[in-house]
MOPAC internal coordinates of N, CA, C and O (Angstrom, degrees):
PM7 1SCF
backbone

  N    0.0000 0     0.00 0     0.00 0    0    0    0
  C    1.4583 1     0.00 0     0.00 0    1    0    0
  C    1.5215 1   108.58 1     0.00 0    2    1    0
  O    1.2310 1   122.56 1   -44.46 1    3    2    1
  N    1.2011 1   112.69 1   135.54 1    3    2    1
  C    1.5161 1   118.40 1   177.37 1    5    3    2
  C    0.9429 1   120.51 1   -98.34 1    6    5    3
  O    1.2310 1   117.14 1   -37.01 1    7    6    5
  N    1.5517 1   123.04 1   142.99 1    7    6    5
  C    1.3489 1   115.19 1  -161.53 1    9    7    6
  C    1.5256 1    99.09 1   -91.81 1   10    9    7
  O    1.2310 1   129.09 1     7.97 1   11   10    9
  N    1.8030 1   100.10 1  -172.03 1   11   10    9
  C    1.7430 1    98.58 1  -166.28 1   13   11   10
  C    1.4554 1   116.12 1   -90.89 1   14   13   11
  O    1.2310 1    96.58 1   -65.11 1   15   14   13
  N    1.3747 1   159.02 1   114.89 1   15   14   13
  C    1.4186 1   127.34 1   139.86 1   17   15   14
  C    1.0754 1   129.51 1     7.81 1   18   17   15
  O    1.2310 1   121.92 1   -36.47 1   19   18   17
  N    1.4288 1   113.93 1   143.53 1   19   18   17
  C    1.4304 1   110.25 1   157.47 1   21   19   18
  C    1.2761 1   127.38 1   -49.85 1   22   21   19
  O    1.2310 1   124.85 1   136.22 1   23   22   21
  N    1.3767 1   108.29 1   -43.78 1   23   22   21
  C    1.5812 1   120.89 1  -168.52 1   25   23   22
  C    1.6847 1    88.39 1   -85.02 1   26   25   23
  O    1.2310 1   102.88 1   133.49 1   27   26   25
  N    1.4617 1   149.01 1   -46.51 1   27   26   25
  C    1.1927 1   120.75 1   167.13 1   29   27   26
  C    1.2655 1   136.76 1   -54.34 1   30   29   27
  O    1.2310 1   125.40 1   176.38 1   31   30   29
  N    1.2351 1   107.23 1    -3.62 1   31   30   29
  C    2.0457 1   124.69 1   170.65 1   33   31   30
  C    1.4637 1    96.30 1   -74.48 1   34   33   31
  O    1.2310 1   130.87 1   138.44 1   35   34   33
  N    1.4011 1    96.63 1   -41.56 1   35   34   33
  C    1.7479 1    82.94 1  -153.94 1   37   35   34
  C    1.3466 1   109.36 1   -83.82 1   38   37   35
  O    1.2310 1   123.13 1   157.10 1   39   38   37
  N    1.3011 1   111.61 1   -22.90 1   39   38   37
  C    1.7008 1   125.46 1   172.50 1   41   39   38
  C    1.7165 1   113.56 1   -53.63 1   42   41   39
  O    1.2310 1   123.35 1   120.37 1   43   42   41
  N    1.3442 1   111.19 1   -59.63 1   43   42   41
  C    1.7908 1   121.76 1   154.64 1   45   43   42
  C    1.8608 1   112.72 1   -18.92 1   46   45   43
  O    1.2310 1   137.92 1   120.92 1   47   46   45
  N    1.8336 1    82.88 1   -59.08 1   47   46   45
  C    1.5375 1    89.74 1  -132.26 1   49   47   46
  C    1.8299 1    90.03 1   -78.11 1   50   49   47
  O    1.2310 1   118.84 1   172.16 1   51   50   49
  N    1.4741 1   119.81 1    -7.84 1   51   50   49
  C    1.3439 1   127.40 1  -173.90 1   53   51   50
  C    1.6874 1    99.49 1   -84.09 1   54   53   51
  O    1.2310 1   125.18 1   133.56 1   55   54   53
  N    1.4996 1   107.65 1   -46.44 1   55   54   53
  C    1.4088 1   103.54 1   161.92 1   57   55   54
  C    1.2623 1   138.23 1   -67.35 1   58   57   55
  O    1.2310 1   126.08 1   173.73 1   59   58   57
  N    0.8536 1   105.91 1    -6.27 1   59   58   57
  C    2.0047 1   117.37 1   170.21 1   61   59   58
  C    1.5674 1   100.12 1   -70.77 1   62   61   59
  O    1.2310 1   128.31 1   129.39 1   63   62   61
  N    1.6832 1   101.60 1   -50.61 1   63   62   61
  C    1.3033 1   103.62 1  -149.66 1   65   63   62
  C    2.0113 1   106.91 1   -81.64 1   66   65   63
  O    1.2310 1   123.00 1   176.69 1   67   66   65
  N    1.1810 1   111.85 1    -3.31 1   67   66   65
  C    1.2427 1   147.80 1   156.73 1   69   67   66
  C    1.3378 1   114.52 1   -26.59 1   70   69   67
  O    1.2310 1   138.73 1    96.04 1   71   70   69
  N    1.4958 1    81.29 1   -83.96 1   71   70   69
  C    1.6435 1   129.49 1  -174.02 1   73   71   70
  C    1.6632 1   108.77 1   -58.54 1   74   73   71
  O    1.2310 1   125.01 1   141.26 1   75   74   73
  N    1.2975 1   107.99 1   -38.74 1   75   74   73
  C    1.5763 1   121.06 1  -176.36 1   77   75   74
  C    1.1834 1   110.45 1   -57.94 1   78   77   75
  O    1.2310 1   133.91 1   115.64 1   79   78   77
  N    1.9051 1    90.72 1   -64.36 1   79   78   77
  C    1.5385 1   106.48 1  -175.92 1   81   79   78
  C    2.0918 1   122.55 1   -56.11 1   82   81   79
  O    1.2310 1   144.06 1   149.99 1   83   82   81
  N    1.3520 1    70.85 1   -30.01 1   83   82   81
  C    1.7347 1    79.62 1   174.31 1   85   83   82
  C    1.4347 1   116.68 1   -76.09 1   86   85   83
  O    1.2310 1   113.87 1   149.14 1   87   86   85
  N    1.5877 1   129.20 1   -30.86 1   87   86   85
  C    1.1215 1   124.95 1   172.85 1   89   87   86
  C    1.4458 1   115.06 1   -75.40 1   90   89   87
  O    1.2310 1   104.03 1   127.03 1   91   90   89
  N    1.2757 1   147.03 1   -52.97 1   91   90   89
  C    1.0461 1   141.31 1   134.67 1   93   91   90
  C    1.6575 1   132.74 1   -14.20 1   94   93   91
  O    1.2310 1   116.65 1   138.32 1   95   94   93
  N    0.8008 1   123.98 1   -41.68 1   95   94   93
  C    1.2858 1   113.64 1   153.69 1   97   95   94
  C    1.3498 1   142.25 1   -75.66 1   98   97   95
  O    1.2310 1   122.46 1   162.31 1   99   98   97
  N    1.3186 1   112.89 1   -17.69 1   99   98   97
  C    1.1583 1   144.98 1   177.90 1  101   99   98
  C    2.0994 1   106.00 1   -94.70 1  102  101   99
  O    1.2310 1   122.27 1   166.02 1  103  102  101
  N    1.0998 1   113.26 1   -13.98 1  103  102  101
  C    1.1770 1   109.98 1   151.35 1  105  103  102
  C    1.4472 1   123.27 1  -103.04 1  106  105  103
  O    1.2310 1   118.99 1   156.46 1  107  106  105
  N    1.3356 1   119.54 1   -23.54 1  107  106  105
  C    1.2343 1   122.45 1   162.61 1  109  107  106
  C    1.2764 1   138.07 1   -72.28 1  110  109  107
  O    1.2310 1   123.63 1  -162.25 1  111  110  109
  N    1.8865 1   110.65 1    17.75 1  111  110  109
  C    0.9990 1   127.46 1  -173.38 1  113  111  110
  C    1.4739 1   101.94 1  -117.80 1  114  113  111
  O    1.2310 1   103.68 1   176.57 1  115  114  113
  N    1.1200 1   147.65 1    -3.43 1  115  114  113
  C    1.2053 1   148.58 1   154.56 1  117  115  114
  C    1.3598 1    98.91 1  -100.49 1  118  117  115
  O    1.2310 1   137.13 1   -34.82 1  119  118  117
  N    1.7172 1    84.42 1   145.18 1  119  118  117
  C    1.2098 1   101.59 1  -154.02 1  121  119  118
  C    1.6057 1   112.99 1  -104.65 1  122  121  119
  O    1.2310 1   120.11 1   171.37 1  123  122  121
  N    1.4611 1   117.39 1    -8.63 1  123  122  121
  C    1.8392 1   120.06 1   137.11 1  125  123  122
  C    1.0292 1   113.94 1   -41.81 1  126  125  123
  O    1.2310 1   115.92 1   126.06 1  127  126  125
  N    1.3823 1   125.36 1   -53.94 1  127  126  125
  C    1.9255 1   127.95 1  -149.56 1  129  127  126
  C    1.2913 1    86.89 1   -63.61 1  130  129  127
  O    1.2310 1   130.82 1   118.81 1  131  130  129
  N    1.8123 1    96.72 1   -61.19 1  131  130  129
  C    2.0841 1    98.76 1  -167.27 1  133  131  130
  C    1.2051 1    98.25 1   -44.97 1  134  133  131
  O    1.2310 1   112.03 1   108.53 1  135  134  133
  N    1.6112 1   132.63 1   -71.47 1  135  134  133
  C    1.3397 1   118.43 1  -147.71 1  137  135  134
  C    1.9100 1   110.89 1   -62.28 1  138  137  135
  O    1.2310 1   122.93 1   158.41 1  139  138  137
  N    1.2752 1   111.99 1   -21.59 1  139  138  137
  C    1.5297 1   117.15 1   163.13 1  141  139  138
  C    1.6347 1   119.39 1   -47.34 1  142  141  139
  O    1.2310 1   136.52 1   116.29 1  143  142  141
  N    1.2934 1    85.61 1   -63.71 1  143  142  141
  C    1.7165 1    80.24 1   167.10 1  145  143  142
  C    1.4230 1   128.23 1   -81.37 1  146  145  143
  O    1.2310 1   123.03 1   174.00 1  147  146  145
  N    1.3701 1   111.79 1    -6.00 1  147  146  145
  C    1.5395 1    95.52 1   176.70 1  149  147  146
  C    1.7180 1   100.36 1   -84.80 1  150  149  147
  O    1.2310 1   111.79 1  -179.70 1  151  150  149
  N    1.1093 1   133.08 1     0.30 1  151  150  149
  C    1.4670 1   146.85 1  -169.50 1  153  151  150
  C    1.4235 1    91.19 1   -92.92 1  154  153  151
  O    1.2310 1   119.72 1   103.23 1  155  154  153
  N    1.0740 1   118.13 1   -76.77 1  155  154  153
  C    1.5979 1   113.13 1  -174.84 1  157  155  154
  C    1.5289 1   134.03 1   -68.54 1  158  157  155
  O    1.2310 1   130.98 1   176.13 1  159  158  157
  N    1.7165 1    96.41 1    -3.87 1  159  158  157
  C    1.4175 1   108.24 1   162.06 1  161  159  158
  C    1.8635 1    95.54 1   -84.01 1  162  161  159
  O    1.2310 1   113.90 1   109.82 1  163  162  161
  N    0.7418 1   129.15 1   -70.18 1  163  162  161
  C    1.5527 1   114.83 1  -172.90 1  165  163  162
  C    1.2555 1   117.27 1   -28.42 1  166  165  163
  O    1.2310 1   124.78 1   114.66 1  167  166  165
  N    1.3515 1   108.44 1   -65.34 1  167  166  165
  C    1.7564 1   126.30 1  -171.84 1  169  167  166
  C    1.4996 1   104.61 1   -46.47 1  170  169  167
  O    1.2310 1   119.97 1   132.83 1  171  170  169
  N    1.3257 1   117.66 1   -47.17 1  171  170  169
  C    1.3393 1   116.85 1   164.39 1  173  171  170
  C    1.2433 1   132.83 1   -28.81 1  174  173  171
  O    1.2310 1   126.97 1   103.00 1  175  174  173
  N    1.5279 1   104.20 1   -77.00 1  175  174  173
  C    1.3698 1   126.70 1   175.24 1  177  175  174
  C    1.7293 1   111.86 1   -78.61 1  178  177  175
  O    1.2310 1   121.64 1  -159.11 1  179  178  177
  N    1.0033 1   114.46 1    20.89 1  179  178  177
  C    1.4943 1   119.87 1   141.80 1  181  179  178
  C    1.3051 1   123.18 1  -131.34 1  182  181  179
  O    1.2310 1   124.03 1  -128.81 1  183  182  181
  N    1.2864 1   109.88 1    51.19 1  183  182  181
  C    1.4980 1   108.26 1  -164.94 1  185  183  182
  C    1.1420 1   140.45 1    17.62 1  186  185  183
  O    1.2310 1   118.99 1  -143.01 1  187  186  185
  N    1.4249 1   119.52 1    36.99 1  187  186  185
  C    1.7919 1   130.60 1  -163.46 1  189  187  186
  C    1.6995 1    81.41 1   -90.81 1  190  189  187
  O    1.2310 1   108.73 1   115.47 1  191  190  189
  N    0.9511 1   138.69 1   -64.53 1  191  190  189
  C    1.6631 1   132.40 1  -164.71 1  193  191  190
  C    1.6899 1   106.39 1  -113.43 1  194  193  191
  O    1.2310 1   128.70 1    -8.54 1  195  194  193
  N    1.3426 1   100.85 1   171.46 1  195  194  193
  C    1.4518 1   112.50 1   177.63 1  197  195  194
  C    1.7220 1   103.41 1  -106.98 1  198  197  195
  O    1.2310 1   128.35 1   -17.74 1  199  198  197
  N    1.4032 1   101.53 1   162.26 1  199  198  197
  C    1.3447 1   117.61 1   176.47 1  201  199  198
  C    1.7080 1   115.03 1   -52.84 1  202  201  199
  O    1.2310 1   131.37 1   145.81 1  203  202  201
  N    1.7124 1    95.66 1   -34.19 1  203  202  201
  C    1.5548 1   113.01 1  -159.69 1  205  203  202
  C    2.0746 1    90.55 1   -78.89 1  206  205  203
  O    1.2310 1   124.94 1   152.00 1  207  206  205
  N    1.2469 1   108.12 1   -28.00 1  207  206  205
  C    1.5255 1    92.40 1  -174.48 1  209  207  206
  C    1.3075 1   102.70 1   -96.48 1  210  209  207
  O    1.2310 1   106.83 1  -162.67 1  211  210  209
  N    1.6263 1   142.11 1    17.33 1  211  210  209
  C    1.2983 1   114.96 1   135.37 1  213  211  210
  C    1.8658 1   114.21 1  -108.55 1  214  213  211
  O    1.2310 1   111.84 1  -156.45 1  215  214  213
  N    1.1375 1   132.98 1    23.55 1  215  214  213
  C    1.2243 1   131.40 1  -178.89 1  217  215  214
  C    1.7861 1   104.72 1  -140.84 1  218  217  215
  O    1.2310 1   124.51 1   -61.59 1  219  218  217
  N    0.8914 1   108.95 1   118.41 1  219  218  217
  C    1.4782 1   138.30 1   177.39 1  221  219  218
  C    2.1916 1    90.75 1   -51.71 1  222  221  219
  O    1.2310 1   116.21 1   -72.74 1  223  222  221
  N    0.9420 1   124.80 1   107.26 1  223  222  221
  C    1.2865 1   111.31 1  -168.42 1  225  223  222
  C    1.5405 1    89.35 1   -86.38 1  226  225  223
  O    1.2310 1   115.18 1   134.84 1  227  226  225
  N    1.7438 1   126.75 1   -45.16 1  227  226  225
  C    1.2774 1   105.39 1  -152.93 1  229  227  226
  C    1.8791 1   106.58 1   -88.16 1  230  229  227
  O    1.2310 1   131.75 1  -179.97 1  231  230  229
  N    1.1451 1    94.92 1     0.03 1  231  230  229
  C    2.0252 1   101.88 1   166.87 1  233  231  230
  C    1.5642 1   106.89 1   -77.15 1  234  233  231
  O    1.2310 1   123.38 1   142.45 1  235  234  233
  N    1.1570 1   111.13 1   -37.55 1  235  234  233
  C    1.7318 1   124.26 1   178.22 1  237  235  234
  C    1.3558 1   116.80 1   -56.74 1  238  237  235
  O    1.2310 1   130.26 1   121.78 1  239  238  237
  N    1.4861 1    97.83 1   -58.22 1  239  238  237
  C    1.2998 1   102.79 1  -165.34 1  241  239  238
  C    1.9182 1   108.83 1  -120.76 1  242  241  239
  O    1.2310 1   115.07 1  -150.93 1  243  242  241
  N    1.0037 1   126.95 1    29.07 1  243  242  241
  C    1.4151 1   134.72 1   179.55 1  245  243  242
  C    1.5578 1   101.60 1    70.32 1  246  245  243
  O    1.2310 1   129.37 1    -8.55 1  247  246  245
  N    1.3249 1    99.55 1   171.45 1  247  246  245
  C    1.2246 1   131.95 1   158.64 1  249  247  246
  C    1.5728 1   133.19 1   -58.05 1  250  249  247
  O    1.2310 1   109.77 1   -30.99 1  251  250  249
  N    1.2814 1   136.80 1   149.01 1  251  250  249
  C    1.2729 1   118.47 1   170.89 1  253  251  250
  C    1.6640 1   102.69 1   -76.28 1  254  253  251
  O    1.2310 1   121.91 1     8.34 1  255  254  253
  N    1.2955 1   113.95 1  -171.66 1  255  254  253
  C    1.2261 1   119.32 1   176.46 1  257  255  254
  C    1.9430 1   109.06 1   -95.36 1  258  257  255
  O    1.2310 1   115.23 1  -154.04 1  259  258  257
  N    1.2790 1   126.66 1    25.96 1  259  258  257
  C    1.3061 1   101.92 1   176.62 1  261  259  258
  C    1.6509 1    88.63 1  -146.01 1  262  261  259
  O    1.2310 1   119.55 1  -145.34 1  263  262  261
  N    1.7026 1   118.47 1    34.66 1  263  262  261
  C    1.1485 1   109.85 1   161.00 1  265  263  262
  C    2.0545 1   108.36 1  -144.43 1  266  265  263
  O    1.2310 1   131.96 1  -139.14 1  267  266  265
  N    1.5342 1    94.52 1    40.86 1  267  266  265
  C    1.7242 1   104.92 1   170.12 1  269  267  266
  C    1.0799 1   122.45 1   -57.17 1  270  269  267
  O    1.2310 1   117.53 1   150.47 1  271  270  269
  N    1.8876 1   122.31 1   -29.53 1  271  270  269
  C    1.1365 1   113.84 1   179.64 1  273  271  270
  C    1.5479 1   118.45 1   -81.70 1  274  273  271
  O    1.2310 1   122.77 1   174.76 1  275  274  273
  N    1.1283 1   112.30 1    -5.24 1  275  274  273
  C    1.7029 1   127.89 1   160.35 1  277  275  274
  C    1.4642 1   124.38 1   -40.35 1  278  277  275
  O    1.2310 1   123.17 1  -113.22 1  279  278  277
  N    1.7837 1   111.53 1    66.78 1  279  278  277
  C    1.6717 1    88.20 1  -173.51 1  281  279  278
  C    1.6999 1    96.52 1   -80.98 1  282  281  279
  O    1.2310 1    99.52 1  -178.78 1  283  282  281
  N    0.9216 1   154.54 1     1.22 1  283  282  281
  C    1.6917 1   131.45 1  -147.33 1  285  283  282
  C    1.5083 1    88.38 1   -67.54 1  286  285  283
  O    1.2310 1   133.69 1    -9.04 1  287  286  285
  N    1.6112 1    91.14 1   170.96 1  287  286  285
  C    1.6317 1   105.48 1  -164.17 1  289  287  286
  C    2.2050 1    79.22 1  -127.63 1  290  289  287
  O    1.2310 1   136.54 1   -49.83 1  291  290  289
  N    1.4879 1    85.57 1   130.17 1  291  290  289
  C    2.0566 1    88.28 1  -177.67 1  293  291  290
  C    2.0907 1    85.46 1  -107.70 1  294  293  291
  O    1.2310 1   113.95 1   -53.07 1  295  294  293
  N    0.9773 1   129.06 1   126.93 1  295  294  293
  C    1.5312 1   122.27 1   145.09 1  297  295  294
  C    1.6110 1   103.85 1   -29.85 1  298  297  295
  O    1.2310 1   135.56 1   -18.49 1  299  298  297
  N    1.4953 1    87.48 1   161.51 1  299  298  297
  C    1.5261 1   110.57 1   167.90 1  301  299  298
  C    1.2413 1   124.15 1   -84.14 1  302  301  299
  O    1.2310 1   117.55 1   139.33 1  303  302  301
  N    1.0850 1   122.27 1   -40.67 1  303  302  301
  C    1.4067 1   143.21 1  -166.55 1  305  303  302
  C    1.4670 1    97.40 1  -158.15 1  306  305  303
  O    1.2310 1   121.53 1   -57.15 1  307  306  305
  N    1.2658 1   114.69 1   122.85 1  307  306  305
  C    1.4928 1   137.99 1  -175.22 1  309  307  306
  C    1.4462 1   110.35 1  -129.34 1  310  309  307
  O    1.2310 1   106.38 1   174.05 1  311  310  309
  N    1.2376 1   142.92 1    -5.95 1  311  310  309
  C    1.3248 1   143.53 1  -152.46 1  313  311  310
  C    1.7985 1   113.48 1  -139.84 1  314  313  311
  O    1.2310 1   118.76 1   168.28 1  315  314  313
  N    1.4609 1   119.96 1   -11.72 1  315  314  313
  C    1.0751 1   135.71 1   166.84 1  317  315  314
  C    1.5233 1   125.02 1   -29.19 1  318  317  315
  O    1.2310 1   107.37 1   -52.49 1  319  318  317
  N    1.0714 1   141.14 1   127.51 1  319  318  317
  C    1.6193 1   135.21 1   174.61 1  321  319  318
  C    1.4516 1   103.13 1  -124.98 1  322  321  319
  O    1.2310 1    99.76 1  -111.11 1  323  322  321
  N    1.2842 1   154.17 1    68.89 1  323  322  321
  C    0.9736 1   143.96 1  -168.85 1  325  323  322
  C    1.0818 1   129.52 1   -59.84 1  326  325  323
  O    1.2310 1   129.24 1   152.46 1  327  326  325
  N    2.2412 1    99.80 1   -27.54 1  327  326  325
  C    1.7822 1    99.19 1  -177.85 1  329  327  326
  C    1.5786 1   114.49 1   -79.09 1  330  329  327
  O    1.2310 1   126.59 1   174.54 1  331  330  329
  N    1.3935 1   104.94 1    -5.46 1  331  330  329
  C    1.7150 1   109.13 1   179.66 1  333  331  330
  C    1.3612 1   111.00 1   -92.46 1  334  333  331
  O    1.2310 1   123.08 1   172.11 1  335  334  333
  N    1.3103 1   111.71 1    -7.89 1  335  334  333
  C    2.1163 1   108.96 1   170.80 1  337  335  334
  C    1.2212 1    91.62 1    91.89 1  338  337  335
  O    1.2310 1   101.16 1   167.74 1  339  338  337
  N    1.3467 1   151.90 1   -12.26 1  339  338  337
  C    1.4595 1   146.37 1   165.88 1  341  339  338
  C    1.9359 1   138.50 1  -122.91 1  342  341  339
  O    1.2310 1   133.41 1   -27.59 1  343  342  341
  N    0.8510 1    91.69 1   152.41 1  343  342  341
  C    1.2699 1    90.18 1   150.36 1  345  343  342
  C    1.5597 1   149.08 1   -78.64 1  346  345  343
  O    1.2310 1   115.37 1   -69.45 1  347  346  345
  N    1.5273 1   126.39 1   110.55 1  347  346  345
  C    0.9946 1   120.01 1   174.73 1  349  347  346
  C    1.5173 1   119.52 1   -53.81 1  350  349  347
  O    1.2310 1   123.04 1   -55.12 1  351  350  349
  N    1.6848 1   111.78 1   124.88 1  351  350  349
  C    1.1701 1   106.36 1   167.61 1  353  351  350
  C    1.7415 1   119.14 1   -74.79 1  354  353  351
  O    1.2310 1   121.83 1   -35.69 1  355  354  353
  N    1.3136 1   114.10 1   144.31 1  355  354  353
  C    1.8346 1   125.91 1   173.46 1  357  355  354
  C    1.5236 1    97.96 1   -69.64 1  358  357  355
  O    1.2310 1   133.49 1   -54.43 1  359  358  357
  N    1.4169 1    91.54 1   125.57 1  359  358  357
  C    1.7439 1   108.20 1   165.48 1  361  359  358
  C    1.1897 1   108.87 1   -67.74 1  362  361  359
  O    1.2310 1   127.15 1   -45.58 1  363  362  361
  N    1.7092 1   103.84 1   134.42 1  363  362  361
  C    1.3974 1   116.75 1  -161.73 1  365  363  362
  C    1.3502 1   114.15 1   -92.35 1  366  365  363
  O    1.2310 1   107.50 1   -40.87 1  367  366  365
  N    1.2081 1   140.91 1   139.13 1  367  366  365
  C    1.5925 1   141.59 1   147.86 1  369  367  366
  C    0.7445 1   130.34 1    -0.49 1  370  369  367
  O    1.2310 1   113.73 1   -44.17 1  371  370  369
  N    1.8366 1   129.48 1   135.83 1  371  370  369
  C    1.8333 1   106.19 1  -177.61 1  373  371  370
  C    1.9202 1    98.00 1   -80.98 1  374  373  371
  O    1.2310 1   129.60 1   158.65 1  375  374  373
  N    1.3507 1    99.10 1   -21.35 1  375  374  373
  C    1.4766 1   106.47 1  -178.37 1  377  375  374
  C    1.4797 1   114.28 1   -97.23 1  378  377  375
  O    1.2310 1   113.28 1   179.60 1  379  378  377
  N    1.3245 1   130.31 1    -0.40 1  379  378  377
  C    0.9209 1   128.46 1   170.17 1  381  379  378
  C    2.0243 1   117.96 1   -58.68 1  382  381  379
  O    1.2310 1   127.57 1   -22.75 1  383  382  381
  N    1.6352 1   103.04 1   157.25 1  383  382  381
  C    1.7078 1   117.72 1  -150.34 1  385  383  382
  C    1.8930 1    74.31 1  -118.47 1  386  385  383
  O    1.2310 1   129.11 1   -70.79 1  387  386  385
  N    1.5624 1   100.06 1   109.21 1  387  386  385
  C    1.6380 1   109.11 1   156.56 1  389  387  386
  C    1.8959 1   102.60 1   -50.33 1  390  389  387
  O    1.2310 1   132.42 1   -45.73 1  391  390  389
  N    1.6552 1    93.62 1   134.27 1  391  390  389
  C    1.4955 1   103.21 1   149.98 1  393  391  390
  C    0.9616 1   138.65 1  -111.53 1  394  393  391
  O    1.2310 1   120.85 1   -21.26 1  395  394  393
  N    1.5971 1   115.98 1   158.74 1  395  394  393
  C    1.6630 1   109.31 1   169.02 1  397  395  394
  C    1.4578 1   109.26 1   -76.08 1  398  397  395
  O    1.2310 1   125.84 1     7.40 1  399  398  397
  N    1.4840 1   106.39 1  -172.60 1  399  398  397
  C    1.3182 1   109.92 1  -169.23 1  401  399  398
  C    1.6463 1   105.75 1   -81.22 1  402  401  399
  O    1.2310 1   126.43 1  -166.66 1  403  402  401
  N    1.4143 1   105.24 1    13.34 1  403  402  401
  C    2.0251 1    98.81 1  -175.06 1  405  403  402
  C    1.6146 1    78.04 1  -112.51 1  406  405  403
  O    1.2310 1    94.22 1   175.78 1  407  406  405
  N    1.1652 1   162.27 1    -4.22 1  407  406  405
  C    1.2553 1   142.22 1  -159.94 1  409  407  406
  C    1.8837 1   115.31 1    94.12 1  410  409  407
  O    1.2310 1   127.08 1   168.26 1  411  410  409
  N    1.3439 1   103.99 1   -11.74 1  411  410  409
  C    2.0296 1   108.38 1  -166.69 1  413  411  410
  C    1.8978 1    86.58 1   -77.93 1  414  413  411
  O    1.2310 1   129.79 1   -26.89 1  415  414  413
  N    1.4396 1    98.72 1   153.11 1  415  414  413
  C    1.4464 1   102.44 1   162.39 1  417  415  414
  C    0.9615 1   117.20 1   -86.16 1  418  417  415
  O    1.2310 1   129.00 1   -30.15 1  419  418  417
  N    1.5036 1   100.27 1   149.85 1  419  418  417
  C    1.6269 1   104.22 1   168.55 1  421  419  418
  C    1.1317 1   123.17 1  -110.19 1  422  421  419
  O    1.2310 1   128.89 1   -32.24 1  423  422  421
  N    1.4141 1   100.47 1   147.76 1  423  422  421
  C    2.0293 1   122.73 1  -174.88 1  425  423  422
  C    1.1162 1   108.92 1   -63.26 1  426  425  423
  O    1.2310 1   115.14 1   -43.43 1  427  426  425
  N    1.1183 1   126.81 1   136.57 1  427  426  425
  C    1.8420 1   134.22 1  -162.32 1  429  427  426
  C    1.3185 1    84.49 1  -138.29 1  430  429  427
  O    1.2310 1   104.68 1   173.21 1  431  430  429
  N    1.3156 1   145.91 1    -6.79 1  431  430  429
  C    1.6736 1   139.06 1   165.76 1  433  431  430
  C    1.3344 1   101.74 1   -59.06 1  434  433  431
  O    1.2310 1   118.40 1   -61.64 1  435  434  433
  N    1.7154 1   120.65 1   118.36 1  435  434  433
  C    1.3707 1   126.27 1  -176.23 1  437  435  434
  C    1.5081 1   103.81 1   -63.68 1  438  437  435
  O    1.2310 1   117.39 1   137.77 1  439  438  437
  N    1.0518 1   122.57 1   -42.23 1  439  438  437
  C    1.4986 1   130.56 1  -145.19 1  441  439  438
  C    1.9947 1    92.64 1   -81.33 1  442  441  439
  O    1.2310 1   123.17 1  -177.66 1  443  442  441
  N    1.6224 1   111.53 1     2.34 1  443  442  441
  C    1.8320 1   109.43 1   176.70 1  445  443  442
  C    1.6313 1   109.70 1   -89.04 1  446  445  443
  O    1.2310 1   123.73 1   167.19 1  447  446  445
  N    1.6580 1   110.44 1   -12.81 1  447  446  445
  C    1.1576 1   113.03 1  -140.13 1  449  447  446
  C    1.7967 1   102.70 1   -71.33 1  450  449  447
  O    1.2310 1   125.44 1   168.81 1  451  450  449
  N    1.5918 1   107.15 1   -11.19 1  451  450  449
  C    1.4885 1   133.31 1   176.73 1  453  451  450
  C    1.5533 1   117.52 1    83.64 1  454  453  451
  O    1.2310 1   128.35 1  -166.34 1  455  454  453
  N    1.5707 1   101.53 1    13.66 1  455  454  453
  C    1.3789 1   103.85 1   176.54 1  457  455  454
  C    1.7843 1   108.99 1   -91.76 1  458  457  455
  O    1.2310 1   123.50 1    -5.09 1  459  458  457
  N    1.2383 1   110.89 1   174.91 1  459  458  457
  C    1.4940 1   117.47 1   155.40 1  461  459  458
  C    1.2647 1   139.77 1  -101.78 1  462  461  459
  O    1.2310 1   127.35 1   -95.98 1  463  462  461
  N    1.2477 1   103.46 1    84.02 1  463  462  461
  C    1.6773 1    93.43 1  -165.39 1  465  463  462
  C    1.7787 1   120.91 1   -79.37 1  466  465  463
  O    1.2310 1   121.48 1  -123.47 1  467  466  465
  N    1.2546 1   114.76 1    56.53 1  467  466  465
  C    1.5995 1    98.94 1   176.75 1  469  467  466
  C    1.2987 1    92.16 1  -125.44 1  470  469  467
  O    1.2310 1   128.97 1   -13.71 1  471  470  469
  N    1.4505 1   100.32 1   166.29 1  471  470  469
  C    1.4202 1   122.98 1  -147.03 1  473  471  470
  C    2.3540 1   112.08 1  -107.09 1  474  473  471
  O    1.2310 1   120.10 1   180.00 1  475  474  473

């Protein structure tokens, strides 16, 4: 196999960027998708959802290495209602660990909250 040119990198890498631009616009032309994302751009920036519940992290960003034989295919977004203007939130865990808005858990031990509560 031969490797690429410079100028065949850049030929790729102009067609990727092509390809991008073309997919993106082409979703931004229906007018569900837009209103999808203009929904999950809000929710965002009011911390109503996380990044991780509209982006598939391990489609994004690969797999670890000790689960390759993993073909299942998970949706991206499975929970969407678009004709109601929101997103349904996923019923939570009885054991599930509240998050912050970066993904870290949060401490539910009263006594962290740094106040004094005695009387």
């Amino acid at each position: 196999v031969e490797l690429l040119s410079r100028e065949g990198e850049i030929a790729i890498a102009k067609r990727i960027e092509a390809g991008r631009n073309t997919m993106i616009a082409g979703l931004c032309e229906s007018p569900l998708t837009f209103q999808a994302i203009t929904i999950w751009r809000d929710e965002l920036l009011n911390e109503d959802i996380l990044l991780r519940d509209v982006i598939d992290l391990e489609a994004t960003f690969g797999r670890s290495m000790g689960e390759e034989g993993d073909d299942d295919e998970t949706p991206v977004v499975n929970n969407l209602n678009v004709e109601a203007g929101k997103q349904a939130a996923p019923a939570p865990a009885a054991d599930a660990t509240e998050l912050d808005a970066d993904g870290n858990p949060i401490k539910t031990d009263d006594d962290q909250d740094g106040e004094d509560r005695r009387a």
